[in-house]
C-alpha positions in Angstrom: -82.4 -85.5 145.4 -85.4 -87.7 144.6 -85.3 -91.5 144.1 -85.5 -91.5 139.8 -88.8 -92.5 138.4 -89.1 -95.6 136.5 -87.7 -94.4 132.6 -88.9 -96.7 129.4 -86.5 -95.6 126.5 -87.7 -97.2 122.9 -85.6 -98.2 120.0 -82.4 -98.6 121.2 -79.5 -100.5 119.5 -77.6 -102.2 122.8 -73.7 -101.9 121.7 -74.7 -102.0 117.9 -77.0 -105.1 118.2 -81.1 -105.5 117.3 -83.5 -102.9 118.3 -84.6 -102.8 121.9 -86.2 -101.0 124.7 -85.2 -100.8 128.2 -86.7 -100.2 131.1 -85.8 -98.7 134.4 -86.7 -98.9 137.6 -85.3 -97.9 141.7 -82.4 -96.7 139.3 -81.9 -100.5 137.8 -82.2 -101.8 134.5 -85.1 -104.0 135.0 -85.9 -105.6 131.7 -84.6 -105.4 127.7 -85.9 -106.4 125.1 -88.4 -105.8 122.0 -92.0 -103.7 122.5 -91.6 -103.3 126.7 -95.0 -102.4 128.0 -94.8 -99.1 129.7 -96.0 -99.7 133.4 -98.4 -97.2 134.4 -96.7 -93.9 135.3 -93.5 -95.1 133.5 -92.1 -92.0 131.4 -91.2 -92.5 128.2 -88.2 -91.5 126.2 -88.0 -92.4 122.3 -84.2 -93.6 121.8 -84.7 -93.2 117.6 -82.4 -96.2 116.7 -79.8 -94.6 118.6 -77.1 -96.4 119.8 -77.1 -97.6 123.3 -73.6 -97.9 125.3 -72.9 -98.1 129.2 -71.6 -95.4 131.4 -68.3 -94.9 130.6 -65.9 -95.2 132.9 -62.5 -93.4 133.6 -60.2 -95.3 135.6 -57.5 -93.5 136.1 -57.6 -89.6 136.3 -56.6 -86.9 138.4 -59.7 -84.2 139.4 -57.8 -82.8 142.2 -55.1 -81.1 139.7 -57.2 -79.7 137.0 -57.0 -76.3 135.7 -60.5 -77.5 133.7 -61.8 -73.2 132.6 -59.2 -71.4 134.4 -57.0 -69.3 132.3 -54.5 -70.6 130.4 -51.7 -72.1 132.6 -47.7 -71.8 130.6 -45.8 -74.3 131.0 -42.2 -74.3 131.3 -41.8 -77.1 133.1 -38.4 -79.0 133.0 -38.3 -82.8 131.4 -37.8 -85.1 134.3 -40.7 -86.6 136.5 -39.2 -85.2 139.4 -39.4 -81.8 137.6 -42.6 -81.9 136.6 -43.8 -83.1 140.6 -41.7 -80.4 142.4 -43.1 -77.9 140.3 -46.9 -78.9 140.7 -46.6 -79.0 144.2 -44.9 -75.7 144.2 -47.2 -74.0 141.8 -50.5 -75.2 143.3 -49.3 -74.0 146.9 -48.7 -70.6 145.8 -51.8 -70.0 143.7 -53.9 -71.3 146.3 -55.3 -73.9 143.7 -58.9 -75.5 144.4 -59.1 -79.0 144.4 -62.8 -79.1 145.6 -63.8 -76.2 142.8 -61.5 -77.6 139.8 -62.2 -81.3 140.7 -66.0 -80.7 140.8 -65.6 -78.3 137.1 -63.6 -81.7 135.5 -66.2 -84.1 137.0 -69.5 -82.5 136.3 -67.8 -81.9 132.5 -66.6 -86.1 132.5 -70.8 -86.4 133.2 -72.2 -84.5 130.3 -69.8 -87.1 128.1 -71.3 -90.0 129.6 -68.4 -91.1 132.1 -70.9 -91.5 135.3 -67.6 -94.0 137.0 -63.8 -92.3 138.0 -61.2 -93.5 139.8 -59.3 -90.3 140.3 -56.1 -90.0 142.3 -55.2 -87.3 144.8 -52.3 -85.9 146.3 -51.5 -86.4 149.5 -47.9 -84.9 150.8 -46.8 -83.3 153.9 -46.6 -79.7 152.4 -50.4 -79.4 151.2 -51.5 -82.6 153.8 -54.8 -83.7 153.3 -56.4 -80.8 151.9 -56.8 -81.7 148.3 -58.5 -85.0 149.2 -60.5 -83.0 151.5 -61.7 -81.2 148.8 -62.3 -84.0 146.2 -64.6 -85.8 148.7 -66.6 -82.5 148.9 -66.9 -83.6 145.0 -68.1 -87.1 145.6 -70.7 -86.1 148.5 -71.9 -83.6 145.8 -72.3 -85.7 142.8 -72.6 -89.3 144.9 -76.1 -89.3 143.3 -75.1 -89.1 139.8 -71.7 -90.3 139.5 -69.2 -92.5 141.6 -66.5 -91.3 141.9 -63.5 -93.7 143.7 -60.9 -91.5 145.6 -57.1 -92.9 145.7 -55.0 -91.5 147.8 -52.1 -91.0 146.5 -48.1 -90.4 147.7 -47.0 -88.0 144.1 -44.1 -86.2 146.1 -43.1 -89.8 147.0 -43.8 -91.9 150.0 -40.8 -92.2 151.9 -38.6 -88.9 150.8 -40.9 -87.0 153.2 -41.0 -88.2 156.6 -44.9 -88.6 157.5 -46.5 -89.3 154.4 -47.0 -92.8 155.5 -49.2 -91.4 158.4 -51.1 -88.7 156.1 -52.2 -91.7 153.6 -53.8 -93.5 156.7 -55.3 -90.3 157.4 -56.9 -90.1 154.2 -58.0 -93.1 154.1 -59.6 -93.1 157.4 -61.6 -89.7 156.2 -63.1 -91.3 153.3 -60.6 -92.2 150.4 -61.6 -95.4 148.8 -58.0 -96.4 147.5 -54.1 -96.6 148.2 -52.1 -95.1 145.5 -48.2 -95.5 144.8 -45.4 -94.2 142.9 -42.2 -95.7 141.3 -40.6 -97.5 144.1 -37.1 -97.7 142.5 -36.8 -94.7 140.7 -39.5 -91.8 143.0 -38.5 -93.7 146.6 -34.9 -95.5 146.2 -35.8 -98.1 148.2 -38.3 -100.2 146.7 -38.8 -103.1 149.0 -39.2 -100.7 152.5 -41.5 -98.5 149.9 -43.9 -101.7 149.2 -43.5 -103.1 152.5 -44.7 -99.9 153.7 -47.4 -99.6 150.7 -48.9 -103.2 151.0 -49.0 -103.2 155.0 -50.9 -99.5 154.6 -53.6 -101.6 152.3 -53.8 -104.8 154.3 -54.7 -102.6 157.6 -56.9 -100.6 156.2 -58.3 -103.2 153.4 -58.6 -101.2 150.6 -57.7 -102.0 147.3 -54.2 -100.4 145.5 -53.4 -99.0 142.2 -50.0 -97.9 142.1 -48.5 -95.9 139.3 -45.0 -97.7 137.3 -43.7 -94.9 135.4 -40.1 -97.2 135.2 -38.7 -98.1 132.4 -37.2 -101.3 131.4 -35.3 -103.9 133.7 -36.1 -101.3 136.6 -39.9 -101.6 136.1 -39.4 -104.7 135.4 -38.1 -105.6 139.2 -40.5 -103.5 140.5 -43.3 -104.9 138.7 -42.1 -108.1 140.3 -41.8 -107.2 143.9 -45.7 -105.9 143.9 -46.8 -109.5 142.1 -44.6 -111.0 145.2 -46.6 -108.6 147.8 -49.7 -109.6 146.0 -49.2 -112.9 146.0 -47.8 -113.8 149.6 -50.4 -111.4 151.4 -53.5 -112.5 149.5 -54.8 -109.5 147.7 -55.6 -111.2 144.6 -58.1 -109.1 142.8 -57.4 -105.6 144.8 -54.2 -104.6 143.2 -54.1 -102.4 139.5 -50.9 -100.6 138.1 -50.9 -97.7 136.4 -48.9 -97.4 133.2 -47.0 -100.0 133.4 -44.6 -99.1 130.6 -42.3 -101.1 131.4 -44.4 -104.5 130.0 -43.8 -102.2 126.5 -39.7 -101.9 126.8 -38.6 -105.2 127.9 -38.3 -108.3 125.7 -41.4 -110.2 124.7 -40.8 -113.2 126.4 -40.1 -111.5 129.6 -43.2 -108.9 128.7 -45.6 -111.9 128.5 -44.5 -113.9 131.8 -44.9 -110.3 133.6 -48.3 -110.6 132.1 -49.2 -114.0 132.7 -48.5 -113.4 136.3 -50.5 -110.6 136.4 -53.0 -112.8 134.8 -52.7 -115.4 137.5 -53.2 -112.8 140.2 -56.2 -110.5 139.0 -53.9 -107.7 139.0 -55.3 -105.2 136.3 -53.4 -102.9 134.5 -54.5 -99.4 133.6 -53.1 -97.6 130.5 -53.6 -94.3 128.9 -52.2 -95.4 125.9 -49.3 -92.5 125.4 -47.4 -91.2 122.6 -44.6 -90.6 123.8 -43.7 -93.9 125.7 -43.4 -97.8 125.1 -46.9 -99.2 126.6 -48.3 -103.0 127.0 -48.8 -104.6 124.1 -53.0 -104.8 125.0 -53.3 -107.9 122.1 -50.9 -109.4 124.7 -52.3 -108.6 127.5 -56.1 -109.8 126.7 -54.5 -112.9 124.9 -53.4 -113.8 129.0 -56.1 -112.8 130.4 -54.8 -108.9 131.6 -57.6 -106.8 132.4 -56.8 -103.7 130.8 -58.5 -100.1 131.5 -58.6 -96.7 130.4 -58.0 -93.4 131.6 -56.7 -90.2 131.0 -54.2 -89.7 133.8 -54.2 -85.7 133.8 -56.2 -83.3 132.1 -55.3 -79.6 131.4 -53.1 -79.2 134.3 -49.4 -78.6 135.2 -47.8 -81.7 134.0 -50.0 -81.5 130.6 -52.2 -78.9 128.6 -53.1 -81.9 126.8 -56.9 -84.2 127.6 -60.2 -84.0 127.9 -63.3 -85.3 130.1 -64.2 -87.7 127.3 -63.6 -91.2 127.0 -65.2 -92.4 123.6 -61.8 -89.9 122.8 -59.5 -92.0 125.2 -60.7 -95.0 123.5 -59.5 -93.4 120.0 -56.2 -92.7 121.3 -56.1 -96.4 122.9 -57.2 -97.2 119.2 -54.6 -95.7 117.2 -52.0 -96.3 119.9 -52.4 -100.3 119.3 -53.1 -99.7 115.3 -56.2 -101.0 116.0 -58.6 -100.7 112.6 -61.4 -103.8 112.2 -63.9 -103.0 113.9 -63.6 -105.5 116.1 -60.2 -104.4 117.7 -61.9 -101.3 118.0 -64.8 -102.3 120.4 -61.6 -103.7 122.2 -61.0 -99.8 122.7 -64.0 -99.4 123.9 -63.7 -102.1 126.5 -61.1 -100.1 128.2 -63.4 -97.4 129.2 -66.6 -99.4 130.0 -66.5 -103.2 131.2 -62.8 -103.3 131.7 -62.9 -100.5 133.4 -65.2 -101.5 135.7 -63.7 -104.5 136.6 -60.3 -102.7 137.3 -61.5 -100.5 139.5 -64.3 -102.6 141.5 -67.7 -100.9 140.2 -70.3 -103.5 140.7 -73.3 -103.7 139.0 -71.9 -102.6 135.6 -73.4 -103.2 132.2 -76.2 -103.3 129.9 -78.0 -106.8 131.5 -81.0 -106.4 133.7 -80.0 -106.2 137.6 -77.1 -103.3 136.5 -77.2 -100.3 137.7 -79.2 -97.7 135.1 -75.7 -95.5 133.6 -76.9 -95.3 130.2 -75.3 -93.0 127.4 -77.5 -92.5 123.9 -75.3 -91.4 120.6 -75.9 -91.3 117.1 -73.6 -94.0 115.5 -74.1 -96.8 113.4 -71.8 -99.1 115.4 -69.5 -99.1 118.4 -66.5 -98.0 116.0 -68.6 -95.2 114.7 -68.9 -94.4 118.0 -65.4 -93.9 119.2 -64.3 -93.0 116.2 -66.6 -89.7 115.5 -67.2 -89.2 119.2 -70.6 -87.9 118.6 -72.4 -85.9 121.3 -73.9 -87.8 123.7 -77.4 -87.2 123.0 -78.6 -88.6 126.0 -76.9 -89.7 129.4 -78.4 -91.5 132.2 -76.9 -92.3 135.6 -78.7 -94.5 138.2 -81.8 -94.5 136.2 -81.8 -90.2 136.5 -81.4 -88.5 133.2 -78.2 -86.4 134.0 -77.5 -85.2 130.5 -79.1 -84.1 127.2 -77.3 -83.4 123.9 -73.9 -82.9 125.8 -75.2 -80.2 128.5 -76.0 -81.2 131.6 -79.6 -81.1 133.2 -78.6 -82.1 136.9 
């Protein structure tokens, strides 16, 4: 693919505020501000007073298990976690299931909506080994132009339960995941100081960041929660640790919530919620009141666990929104933090934002203000990642 051409688009509004134009150039944001003088060659797109937003950014997904367009998939799954993983691994080994087709379906659908960064975890386990990663970094290579795309590798039948897992997560990492991924020490593993010994030593040997997933409730996650703030702490990976869920912070008592927090605070460990339904979450007022940075993502979409999701986060941000009662429109744009700066900073994309010097992921909708915005979920009527237009009225171009 080409280098993208320097891009001039008029009469934006950046985030809701005054008219602007930007311009772009080497797939950068080069300057903003009123009446830009198109340099010679520069094309031109009129914005129309549209309103301007970054890239979203989904931090916490899974591509590799997507039944995104395939025929309807029943679920009778039983109501336990372990019921839900033993039957997805079953499932996808007898179907055959396609992580490289399905993840690339999910991804190229999370572009047309304006999401041009994912974090997305993948299984790794010693039945299917690493053949779903494998295929979710044929993904990235194909779309490394237009979107990144952060691969976590990630233990979902457990890490220690099946003997070699430990040795298929260095593999992955060593053929290109970008992340360490984890799973419910206590209640997945049984042993939750040899399954974060084991975790942490994995990250600090191969220096890659983790982001492990704390389904556990209550005084469980709790002591879990702890024993990865410990880790953290003592082996200096400040900054490079995220958890995933987290429900615990939203079923223990506030005092004990907020010190959780505050030490999570202290340490640059981010949290990353989807904002569920069905579960207690962390209070996010809290959590930004201490200085938690708090993400967005989906977790599945359309797959065996859930029918439920979709590639879109202005929708994710709505669900954060009513999750948290969140109404002014103020606590709103706190929604949309989640899925753009927040989530940037959670997962480690550099370069993020609206300022000149960021990379060029630009998404163009019709909405009077950022609540609007996440609130009607327009169309995106125009998306651009690194300074390419990918994306025109919600149908891809690229």
């Amino acid at each position: 693919m080409r280098p993208p051409s320097d891009l001039l688009i008029r009469n934006v509004r950046p985030l809701g505020g005054a008219p602007a134009d930007v311009l772009l150039r080497a797939g950068c944001i080069a300057a903003v501000g009123p009446a830009l003088a198109a340099p010679a060659g520069c094309a031109v797109e009129e914005g129309g007073g549209a309103l301007l937003l970054p890239g979203l950014v989904e931090s916490h997904t899974h591509l590799d298990k997507t039944m995104w367009g395939m025929d309807w998939y029943r679920n009778e799954v039983g109501p336990r976690l372990t019921d839900k993983i033993d039957n997805e691994r079953a499932w996808r080994a007898a179907s055959g299931h396609d992580a490289g087709a399905q993840s690339l379906a999910l991804a190229r659908a999370f572009l047309a909506r304006g999401t041009t960064c994912v974090r997305t975890h993948v299984d790794v386990d010693t039945q299917a080994g690493l053949r779903h990663v494998e295929g979710v970094l044929r993904t990235r290579a194909a779309l490394q132009a237009v979107q990144r795309i952060q691969v976590a590798a990630f233990p979902q039948s457990g890490l220690l339960g099946r003997l070699g897992t430990a040795e298929l997560l260095e593999a992955a990492l060593a053929a290109g995941a970008d992340v360490l991924g984890g799973l419910d020490p206590c209640a997945i593993d049984g042993d939750p100081v040899r399954s974060l010994d084991t975790l942490f030593a994995i990250a600090e040997r191969r220096g890659v960041p983790l982001d492990i997933h704390l389904h556990e409730p209550g005084a469980m996650g709790a002591f879990s929660l702890g024993l990865v703030l410990e880790r953290t702490a003592a082996l200096g990976l400040q900054g490079r640790v995220a958890v995933s869920h987290g429900f615990c912070l939203g079923d223990v008592p506030e005092a004990e919530g907020r010190a959780l927090l505050e030490r999570m605070a202290r340490l640059g460990v981010a949290l990353v919620t989807s904002a569920p339904p069905s579960r207690p979450v962390p209070p996010l007022k809290m959590c930004l009141e201490v200085g938690v940075v708090v993400a967005g993502g989906n977790d599945g979409i359309r797959d065996a666990w859930t029918p439920y999701g979709s590639p879109d986060m202005l929708e994710r941000a709505m669900f954060i929104g009513l999750r948290h009662n969140l109404r002014r429109d103020d606590e709103i744009a706190l929604a949309l933090g989640c899925v753009t700066q927040a989530g940037a900073q959670a997962c480690g994309f550099s370069d993020y934002g609206l300022a000149p010097g960021c990379r060029a992921d630009l998404v163009l909708v019709d909405a009077q203000a950022v609540a609007h915005a996440v609130v009607a979920r327009p169309v995106r009527r125009l998306v651009v990642s690194g300074g390419r237009i990918v994306a025109r009225g919600g149908e891809l171009i690229v």
